[in-house]
C-alpha positions, 0 to 999 in steps of 0.5 A: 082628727083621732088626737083631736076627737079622742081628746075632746072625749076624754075632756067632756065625759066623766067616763074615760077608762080604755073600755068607755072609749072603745065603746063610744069610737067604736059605734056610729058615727066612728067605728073605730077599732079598739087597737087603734085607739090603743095606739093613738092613746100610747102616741099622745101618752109618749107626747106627753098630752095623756096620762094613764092611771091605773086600778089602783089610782097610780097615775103614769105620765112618763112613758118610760116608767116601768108599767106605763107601756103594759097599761095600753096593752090589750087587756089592761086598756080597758080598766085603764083610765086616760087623763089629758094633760093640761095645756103644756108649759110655756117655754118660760114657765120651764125656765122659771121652774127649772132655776127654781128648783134648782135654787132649792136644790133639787135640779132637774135633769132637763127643762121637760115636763116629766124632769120638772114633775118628778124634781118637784115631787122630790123637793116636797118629799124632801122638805115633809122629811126636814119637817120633823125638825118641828117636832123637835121645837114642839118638845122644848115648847119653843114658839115658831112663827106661823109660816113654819106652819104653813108649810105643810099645806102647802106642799099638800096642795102641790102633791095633790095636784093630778097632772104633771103639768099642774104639779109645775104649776103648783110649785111656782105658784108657791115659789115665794112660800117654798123659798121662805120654808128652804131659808126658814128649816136651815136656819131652824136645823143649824139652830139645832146643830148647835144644841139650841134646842137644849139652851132653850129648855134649860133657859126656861127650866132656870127661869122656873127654879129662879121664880120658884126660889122666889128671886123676882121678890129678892129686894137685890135682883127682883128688879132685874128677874121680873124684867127678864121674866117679862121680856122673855115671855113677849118674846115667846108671845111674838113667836121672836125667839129665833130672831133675838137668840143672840140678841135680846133673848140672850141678854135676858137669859145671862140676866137670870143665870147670874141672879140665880148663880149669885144666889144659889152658889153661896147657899151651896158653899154655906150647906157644903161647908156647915154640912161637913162641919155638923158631920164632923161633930157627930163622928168626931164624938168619942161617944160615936167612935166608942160604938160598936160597927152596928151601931155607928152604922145605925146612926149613918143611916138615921143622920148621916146617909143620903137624903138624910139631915146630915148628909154629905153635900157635894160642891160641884162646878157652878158655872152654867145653866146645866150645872146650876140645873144639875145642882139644883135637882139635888138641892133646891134653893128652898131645900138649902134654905131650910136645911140650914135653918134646921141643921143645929137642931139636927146636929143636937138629935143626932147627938143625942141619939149617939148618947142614947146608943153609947148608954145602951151598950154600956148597959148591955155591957154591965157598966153604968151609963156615965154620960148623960144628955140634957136638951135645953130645950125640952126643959126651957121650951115654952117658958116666959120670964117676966121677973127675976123670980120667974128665971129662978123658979124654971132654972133652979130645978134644972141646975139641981137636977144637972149638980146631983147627975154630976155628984152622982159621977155622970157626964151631962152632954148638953143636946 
């Protein structure tokens, strides 16, 4: 009759702390003591039919644990709020629980209802823990399906269940979801065992430098880019990734790499070579060799140095993505194209400019300048020959010019 009646209380009313029970058992029609109600309530506490929570909101459902018991003890009592635990298990929604649980790798202890709680709050903490491997597919942008969203929520609501009875319950009712979220965060973190994450971004970073070298126009591998360009964003769409990484993702993907590499490798040996060549040119001139250390220092700095127009261009491996990536950091197709546009005029100003510096020191030397530089093209920019005259009229001038220079023991440089 006490478990009976104590139960029904703590069911109908909203007011179930010790002291509210001892206030209604201890008055008519009951007038029973306080003690006694302290031991009834450990009794159903230790069978597993009361939980015990305390001040702060921690809930106690197993007897065991270190606290529970002082909570039924004479001053604690009052302040403690007492639960009745939901009908207990059926000796098959156990069973379920327990091979459950330890199909996800968290088994119990035992098949009791204690073991199952605590299995199952370890499970939730477990997988909110492996969570973060979605972060890491936030920073590469990569596209999951929604149900690694879901997840969770889901182990929000079984956490937030109150009894140990509920949060069973709650776990096998997302049996189907947890099962889905355990394969789903393996195959994610063996994605990343093998350096997924970075094959992704560095797939989409070279998907980026082949559409900005312009190649989904080249009129020999635009077909082949703007197909993979396509393709590869429907999957990004579909959220299907993961499911074509080694499939059509990685088909796509190679389709880019080798029109990228057949583009961008060319251009770098042509810069590298034509680069070392124009180089050449400038320290190779007795001119340059003739200058003081100051001076040929100048002319690195001005020409020859990084990030200058005659720099040095390195020919790394290109075989990769990271390497072509790496590569194109450094020297862009654009970049390339442009520098070997302008590399002979650029060669004709350092030129001048090592004449300008050789002329000055002889100066500074007392000798008279013996070379001279002429640039064709400050005194032809511009002109149009329509008649023999014209030619005549524009050359004539300079050929004179360049006679009296050499009549007059001077070296004409051409610029």
């Amino acid at each position: 009759m006490l478990v009976e009646e104590l139960t029904a209380f703590l069911k109908s009313s909203t007011k179930t702390a010790g002291q509210d029970v001892t206030e209604h058992f201890g008055d008519v029609p009951y007038g029973w003591p306080a003690d006694l109600l302290r031991y009834v309530a450990a009794a159903m506490l230790v069978d597993g039919k009361l939980s015990a929570i305390d001040r702060a909101g921690k809930r106690y459902d197993d007897p065991k644990a270190a606290g529970a018991r002082a909570l039924l003890g004479t001053a604690a009592f009052k302040a403690t709020r007492l639960e009745v635990e939901e009908e207990a298990l059926t000796p098959e929604e156990s069973s379920k629980a327990r091979a459950l649980l330890t199909e996800l790798g968290q088994a119990p202890s035992d098949g009791g209802e204690v073991a199952l709680k605590e299995a199952t709050l370890q499970l939730s903490r477990s997988l909110a823990k492996r969570l973060s491997v979605l972060e890491k597919a936030r920073q590469v942008g990569l596209p999951l399906p929604a149900s690694y969203e879901t997840t969770p929520t889901t182990l929000e609501e079984i956490g937030a269940s109150a009894s140990r009875v509920k949060i069973v319950r709650a776990l096998l009712a997302h049996a189907s979801h947890l099962r889905e979220a355990v394969k789903a965060l393996d195959r994610l973190e063996d994605f990343g065992k093998h350096h997924g994450f970075d094959q992704y971004r560095r797939s989409q970073e070279l998907l980026a430098a082949t559409l900005q070298a312009g190649l989904a126009d080249d009129p020999k591998h635009g077909p082949a880019v703007q197909a993979a360009r396509d393709e590869l964003e429907a999957l990004r769409a579909q959220a299907r990734v993961l499911d074509e990484w080694d499939g059509a993702y990685r088909r796509y993907r190679l389709d880019v790499l080798d029109a990228f590499k057949t583009v961008y490798v060319p251009l770098r040996e042509e810069l590298h070579r034509r680069a070392a060549a124009a180089r050449r040119t400038i320290t190779e001139m007795e001119e340059f060799k003739a200058l003081s250390l100051g001076d040929r220092a100048r002319v690195r700095v001005e020409y020859l140095g990084e990030g200058k127009p005659l720099q040095e261009v390195s020919l790394p491996e290109l075989r990769d993505e990271q390497q072509l990536l790496a590569a194109n950091a450094e020297f862009s197709t654009a970049h390339m194209r442009t520098a070997l546009a302008a590399l002979e005029s650029q060669v004709a100003q350092a030129r001048a400019r090592v004449i300008e510096l050789y002329t000055a020191q002889q100066e500074r030397e007392g000798a008279a300048a013996k070379v001279v530089a002429w640039k064709p093209s400050d005194a032809f920019a511009g002109k149009r020959f329509a008649t023999e005259a014209d030619v005549d009229a524009i050359f004539d001038p300079q050929k004179e010019r360049l006679k009296a220079l050499v009549r007059d023991g001077k070296i004409v440089q051409v610029v």
